[in-house]
Structure formats: structure tokens, C-alpha cells
C-alpha positions in Angstrom: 60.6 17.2 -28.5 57.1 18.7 -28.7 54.4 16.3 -28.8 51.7 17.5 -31.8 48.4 17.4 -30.4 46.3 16.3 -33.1 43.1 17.6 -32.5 39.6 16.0 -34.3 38.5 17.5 -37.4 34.9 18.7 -36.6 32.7 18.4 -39.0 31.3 21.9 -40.1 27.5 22.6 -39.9 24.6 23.5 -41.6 22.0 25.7 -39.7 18.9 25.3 -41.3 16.4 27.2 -39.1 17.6 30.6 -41.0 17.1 29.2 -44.4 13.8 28.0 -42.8 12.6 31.7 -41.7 13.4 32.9 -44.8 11.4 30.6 -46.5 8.4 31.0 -44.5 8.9 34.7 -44.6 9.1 35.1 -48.7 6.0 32.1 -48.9 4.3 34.6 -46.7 4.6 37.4 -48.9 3.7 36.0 -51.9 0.5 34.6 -50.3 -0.5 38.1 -49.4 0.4 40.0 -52.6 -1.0 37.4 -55.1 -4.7 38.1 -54.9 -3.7 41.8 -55.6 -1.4 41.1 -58.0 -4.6 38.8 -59.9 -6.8 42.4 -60.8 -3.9 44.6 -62.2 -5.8 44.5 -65.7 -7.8 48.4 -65.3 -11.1 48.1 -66.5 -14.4 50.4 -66.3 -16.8 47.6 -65.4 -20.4 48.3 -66.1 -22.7 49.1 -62.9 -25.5 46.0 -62.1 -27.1 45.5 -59.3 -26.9 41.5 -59.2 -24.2 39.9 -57.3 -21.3 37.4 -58.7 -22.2 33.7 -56.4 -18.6 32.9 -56.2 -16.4 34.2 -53.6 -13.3 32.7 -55.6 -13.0 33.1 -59.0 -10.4 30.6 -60.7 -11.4 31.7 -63.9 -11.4 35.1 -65.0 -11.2 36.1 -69.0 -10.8 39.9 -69.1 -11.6 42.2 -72.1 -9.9 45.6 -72.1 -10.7 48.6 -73.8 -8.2 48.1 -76.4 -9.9 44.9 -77.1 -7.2 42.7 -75.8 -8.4 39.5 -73.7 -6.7 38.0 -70.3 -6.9 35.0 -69.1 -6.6 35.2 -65.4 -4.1 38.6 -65.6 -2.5 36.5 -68.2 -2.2 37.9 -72.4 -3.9 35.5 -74.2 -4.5 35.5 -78.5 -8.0 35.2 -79.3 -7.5 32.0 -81.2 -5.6 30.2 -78.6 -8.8 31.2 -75.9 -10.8 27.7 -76.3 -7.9 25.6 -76.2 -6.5 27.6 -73.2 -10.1 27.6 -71.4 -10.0 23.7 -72.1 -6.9 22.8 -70.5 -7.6 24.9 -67.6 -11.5 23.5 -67.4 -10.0 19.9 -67.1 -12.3 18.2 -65.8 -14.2 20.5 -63.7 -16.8 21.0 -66.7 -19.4 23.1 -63.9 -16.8 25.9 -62.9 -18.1 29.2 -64.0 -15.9 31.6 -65.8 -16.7 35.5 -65.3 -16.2 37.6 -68.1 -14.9 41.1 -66.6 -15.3 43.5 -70.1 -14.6 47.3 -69.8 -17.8 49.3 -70.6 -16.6 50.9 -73.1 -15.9 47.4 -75.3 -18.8 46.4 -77.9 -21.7 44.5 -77.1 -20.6 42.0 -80.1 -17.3 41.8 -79.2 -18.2 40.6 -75.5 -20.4 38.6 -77.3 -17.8 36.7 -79.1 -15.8 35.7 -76.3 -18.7 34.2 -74.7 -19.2 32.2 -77.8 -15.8 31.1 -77.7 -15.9 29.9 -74.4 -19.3 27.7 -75.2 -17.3 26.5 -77.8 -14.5 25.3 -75.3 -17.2 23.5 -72.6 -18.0 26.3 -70.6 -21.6 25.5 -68.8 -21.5 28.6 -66.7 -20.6 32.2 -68.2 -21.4 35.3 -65.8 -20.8 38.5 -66.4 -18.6 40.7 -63.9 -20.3 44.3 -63.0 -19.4 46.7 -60.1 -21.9 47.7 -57.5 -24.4 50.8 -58.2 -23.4 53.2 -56.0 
């Protein structure tokens, strides 16, 4: 009679370092192609020769020249702006929020929006302009 060798059962395994390097790679990526991703909204900004303080802007409302606004490359209605502006401003009442309106938009409308945002808390409103060239 043959003996049976019974052999352990070996536990199979998980290799984790490949999930790992895939994860790292695709975090990577979406590090590099968010900031681009941010100013996908075309607008003509008007030409000013003053310069915008903050490097980072968290908090950008855009106006196109159709008249629709953006919060931060984001659709937003125009009656859901202060209550979106609020829950973003949280606590950080002193942040400023750049307005970036094509030229090509009405004085009164830009106007409006920045109304709208004093009316949500904003202390600090600037105005977004390209560089004379």
C-alpha cells in the first residue's frame, strides 16, 4: 500500500506592495493634474497692473460671459451663492475670495456678486485681472 503524503495546506498570500505602487502612482497624478483641472472655466480677464497677494486661492467665484457663476470650477445657482460661500467660509471669516469675471460681463452684474458675497461674511473681495502685457 501507498502511503498518502499529506502535505500542509499553505495559506495563500496577499502581496500588497503592488496595490501600494499603484496607489501612490494614481495619488500622484491627481496631485499634478488638479491645479490644472481648477481653471478650466475660459474667461477674457480684464488687464490691471496690480497684483493678486495670495499665491493660493481657495476661493475662487467665476463669472462667464454667458453670465453663469462658478464656485471654485464648480456650477453654482445664483441664489444658492451666499449659503454656498458660508459653508465654505466656516470659520475662516478673513480668507479673501477673488472674483475672476470675463471682460466682457457688466459692470453691475460683477457688482452683484460682490454684493452677494458681503452678504455671506466675506471681509475680503479682490478682483482677478491678467498682467498688461
Amino acid at each position: 500500500m501507498k502511503r498518502l503524503k499529506l502535505s500542509r495546506l499553505q495559506m495563500p498570500e496577499v502581496t500588497l506592495v503592488p496595490l501600494i505602487d499603484t496607489f501612490a502612482t494614481l495619488l500622484v497624478i491627481f496631485i499634478v493634474t488638479a491645479p490644472m483641472v481648477q481653471n478650466n472655466i475660459k474667461v477674457d480677464l480684464p488687464q490691471g497692473k496690480s497684483r493678486e497677494v495670495g499665491a493660493v486661492q481657495e476661493m475662487v467665484i467665476t463669472v462667464s460671459k454667458d453670465g453663469k457663476l462658478y464656485f471654485n470650477s464648480y456650477p453654482v445657482e445664483r441664489k444658492k451663492l451666499v449659503s454656498v460661500v458660508q459653508k465654505a467660509l466656516g470659520t475662516k471669516e478673513d480668507t479673501p475670495v477673488y472674483v475672476r469675471a470675463d471682460q466682457a460681463v457688466s459692470y453691475g452684474k460683477v457688482i452683484e456678486v460682490v454684493e452677494e458675497l458681503k452678504q455671506a461674511g466675506v471681509k475680503y473681495v479682490a478682483m482677478s485681472t491678467r498682467p498688461v502685457s
